[in-house]
C-alpha positions in Angstrom: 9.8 16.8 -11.3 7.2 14.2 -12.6 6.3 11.8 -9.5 4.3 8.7 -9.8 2.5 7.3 -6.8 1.2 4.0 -7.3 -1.9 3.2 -4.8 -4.2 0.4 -3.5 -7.9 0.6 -2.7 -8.0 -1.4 0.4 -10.9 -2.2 3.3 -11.6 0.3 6.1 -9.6 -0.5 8.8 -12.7 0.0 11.0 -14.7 -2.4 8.3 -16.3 -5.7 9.9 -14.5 -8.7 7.6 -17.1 -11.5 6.1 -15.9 -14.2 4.4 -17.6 -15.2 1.2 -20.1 -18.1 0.6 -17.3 -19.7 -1.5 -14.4 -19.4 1.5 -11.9 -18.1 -1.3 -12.6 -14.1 -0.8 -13.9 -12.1 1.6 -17.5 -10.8 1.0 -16.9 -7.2 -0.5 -20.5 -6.5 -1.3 -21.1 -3.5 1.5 -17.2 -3.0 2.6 -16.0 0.4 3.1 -12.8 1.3 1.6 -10.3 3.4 1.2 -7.0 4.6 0.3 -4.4 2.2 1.7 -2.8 4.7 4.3 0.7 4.1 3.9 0.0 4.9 -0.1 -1.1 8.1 1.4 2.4 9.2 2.8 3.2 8.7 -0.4 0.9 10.9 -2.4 1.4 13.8 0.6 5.0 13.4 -0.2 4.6 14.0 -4.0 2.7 16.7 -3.7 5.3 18.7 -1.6 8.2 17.3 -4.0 6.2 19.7 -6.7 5.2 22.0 -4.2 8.6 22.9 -4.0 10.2 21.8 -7.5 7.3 22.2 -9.9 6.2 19.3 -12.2 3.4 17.0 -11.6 1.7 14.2 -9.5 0.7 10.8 -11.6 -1.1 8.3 -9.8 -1.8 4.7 -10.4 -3.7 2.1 -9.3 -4.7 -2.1 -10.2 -8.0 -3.1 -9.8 -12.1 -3.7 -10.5 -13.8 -0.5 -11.4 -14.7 0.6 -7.4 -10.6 1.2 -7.3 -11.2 4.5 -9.1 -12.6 6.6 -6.5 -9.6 5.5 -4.6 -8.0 7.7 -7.6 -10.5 10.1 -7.7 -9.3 10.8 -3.4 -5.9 11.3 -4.5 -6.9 13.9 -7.0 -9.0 15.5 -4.7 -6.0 15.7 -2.3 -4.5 17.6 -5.4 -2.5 14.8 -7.8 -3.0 16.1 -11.4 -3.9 13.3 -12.9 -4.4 9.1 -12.8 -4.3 5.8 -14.7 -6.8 3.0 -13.6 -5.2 -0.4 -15.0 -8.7 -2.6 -14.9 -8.6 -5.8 -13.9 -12.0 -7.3 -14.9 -12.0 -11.2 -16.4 -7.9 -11.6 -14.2 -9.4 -13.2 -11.1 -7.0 -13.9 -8.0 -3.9 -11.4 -9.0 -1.0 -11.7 -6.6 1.6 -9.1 -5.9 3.6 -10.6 -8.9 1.1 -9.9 -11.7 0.1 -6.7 -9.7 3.9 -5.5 -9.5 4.3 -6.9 -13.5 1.1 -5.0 -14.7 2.3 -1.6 -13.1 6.2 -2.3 -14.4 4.4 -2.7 -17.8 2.7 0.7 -17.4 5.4 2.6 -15.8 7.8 1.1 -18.6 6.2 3.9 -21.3 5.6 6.4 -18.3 8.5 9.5 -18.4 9.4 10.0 -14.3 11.9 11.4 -12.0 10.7 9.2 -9.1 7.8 6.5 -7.9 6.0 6.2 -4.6 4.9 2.9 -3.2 3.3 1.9 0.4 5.8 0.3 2.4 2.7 -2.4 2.6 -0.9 -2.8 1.9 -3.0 -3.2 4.8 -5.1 -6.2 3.6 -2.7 -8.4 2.2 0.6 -7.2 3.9 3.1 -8.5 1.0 5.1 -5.8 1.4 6.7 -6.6 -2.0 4.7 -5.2 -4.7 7.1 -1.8 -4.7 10.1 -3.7 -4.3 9.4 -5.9 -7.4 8.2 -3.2 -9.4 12.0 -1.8 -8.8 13.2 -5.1 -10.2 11.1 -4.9 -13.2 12.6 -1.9 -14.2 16.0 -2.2 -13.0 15.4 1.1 -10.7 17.6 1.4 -7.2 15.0 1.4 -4.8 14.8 1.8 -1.1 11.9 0.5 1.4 10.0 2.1 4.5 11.3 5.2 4.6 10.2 7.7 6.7 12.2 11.1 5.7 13.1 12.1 2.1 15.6 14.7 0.5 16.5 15.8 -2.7 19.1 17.5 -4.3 17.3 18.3 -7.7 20.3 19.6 -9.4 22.0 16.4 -9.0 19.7 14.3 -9.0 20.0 12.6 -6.1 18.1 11.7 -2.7 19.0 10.8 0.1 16.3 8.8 1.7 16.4 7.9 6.0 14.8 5.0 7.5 14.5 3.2 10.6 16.6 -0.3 11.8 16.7 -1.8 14.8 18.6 0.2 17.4 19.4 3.2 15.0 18.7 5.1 11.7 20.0 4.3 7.7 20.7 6.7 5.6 20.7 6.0 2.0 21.9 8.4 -0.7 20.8 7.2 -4.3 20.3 8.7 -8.2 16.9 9.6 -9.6 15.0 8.0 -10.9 14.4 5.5 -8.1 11.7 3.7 -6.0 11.0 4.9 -2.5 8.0 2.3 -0.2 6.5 4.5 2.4 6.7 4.3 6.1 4.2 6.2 8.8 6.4 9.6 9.6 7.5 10.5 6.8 5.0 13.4 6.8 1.2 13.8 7.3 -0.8 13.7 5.5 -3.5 16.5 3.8 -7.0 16.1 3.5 -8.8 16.7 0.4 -10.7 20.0 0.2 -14.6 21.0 -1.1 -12.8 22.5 -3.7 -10.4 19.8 -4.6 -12.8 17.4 -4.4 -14.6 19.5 -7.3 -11.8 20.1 -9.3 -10.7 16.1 -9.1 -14.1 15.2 -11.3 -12.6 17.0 -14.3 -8.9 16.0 -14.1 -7.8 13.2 -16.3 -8.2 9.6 -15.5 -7.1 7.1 -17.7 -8.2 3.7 -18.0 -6.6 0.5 -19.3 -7.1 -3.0 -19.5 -5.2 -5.8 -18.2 -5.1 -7.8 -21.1 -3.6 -4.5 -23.1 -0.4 -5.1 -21.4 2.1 -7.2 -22.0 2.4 -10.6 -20.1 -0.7 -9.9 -18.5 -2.0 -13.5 -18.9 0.2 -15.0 -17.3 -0.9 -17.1 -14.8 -0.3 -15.7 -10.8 2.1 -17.2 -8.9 0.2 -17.5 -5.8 -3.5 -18.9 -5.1 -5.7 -18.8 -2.2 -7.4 -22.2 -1.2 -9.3 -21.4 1.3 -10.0 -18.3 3.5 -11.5 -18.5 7.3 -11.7 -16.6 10.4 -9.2 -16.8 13.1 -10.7 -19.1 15.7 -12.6 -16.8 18.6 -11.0 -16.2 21.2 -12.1 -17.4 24.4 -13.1 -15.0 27.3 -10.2 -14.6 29.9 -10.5 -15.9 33.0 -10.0 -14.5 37.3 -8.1 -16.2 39.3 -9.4 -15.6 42.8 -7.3 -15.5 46.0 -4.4 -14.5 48.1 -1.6 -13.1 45.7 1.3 -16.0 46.5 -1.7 -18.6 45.6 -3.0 -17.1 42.7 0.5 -16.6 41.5 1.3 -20.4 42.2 -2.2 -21.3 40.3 -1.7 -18.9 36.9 2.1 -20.4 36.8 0.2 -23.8 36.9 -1.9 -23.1 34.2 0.5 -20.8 31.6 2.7 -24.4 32.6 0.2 -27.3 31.6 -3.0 -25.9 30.1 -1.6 -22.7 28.0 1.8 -24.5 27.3 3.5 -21.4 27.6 5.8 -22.0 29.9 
C-alpha cells in the first residue's frame, strides 16, 4: 500500500510567541519548530500500515525552505521518501491555497490512502484535510483515533470519538483519514534513521508550477496582537460565610459573571 502523509512545520509548543515589527506575523527569526504533532500520528500510522502490508510512506509538506527538515524528521522516523512544495514569492497562504496546492500535487500522485492532522497547532483550521478530500472527490473521515483495514477489499473502517459515545465508519480506499491523539504513539527517529534520511529522496516544487496557484487566498490577516495580560488573582481574606458573600459580590458586579 502507497500512503501519503501530508505534514506542517509548526512552532514548538514550548516556543515563546513575538509578534513581528509589522503586527501581521509573528517574529519567526529564532523560533523553534517542529513537526505539527497530530501530523505525527499520522506518519506513525503509515508506517505500521506498510509495516504490515508492504508498500511505501510519501510525505508532503507547504512551505518556505526551513519546512524541509520538518521532512527530513519524518524520514528519519522511517517514511521513504518526500515532496517539499515551496512557497517562496506566495505570501499570506490560507488553508484554501494550502489545501488547493497539495490537491494539485496529490492529483498526479498514485495512493491507496492520505494522512492529515486532525488540526495544526498554530493556526487551528482544522480544514486543510477535509478540503483536500473535496478537491479530489475522496470520502474522507476526520479525528480519528483507531484505524483498520481490510486490504483485500479495500476498505477501512476508521473509529472516532463523539460526545457521549464512539463512531464507527467503514469506507473504500482510497480515502482521507485527519488524525486524532490515540490513535497510536508515536516512534522516535533513530541515529541510524536520522542517517539514512539525508540520502532518501526529497523532491522540491514550486508554487507557481502548479496549477491555480496564483490565485489569490481567501483569507487575510490584518493585524496580529497579544492577548491582553492577565492580571494577578486576588485573596479574599476572612471568615468563610464572608468571603463567600464578598467573591459572589465581585464574580456579580466587577467580573460580570454572574
Amino acid at each position: 500500500m502507497i500512503s501519503v502523509v501530508c505534514i506542517k512545520q509548526v512552532p514548538a509548543t514550548e516556543s515563546r510567541i513575538r509578534i513581528d515589527k509589522d503586527g501581521m506575523d509573528i517574529d519567526r527569526s529564532d523560533l523553534s519548530c517542529v513537526v505539527n504533532p497530530y501530523d505525527e500520528f499520522g506518519v506513525e500510522e503509515a508506517l505500521r500500515i506498510r509495516e504490515r502490508f508492504g508498500g511505501e510512506v510519501l510525505v508532503v509538506t507547504l512551505g518556505p525552505p526551513k519546512a524541509a527538515e520538518a521532512l527530513r524528521t519524518c524520514l528519519a522516523m522511517g517514511a521513504d521518501q518526500a515532496i517539499h512544495i515551496k512557497t517562496e514569492g506566495f505570501p499570506g497562504i490560507d488553508s484554501l491555497s494550502t489545501a488547493m496546492a497539495l490537491a494539485e500535487v496529490l492529483k498526479g500522485t498514485p495512493c491507496d490512502i492520505i494522512f492529515f492532522g486532525k488540526q495544526a497547532v498554530d493556526d487551528d483550521n482544522a480544514s486543510v484535510g477535509i478540503q483536500v478530500g473535496e478537491f479530489l472527490n475522496l470520502p474522507h473521515v476526520a479525528v480519528i483515533n483507531k484505524l483498520e483495514i481490510d486490504i483485500s477489499k479495500k476498505i477501512a473502517v476508521a473509529h472516532r470519538q463523539i460526545e457521549g459515545g464512539l463512531e464507527v465508519v467503514e469506507t473504500p480506499l482510497p480515502a482521507i483519514f485527519t488524525c486524532q491523539k490515540g490513535l497510536n504513539e508515536p516512534r522516535y527517529a533513530s541515529l541510524p534513521g536520522i542517517m539514512k534520511a539525508k540520502q532518501k529522496p526529497l523532491k522540491e516544487i514550486g508554487m507557481g508550477e502548479l496549477k491555480g496557484s496564483g490565485a489569490s487566498p481567501g483569507l487575510a490577516i490584518r493585524s496580529m496582537s497579544l492577548p491582553p495580560k492577565r492580571e494577578s488573582g486576588r485573596i479574599i481574606e476572612g471568615e468563610p460565610r464572608e468571603a463567600v458573600r464578598e467573591l459572589v459580590r465581585l464574580l456579580r458586579e466587577e467580573a460580570k459573571a454572574l
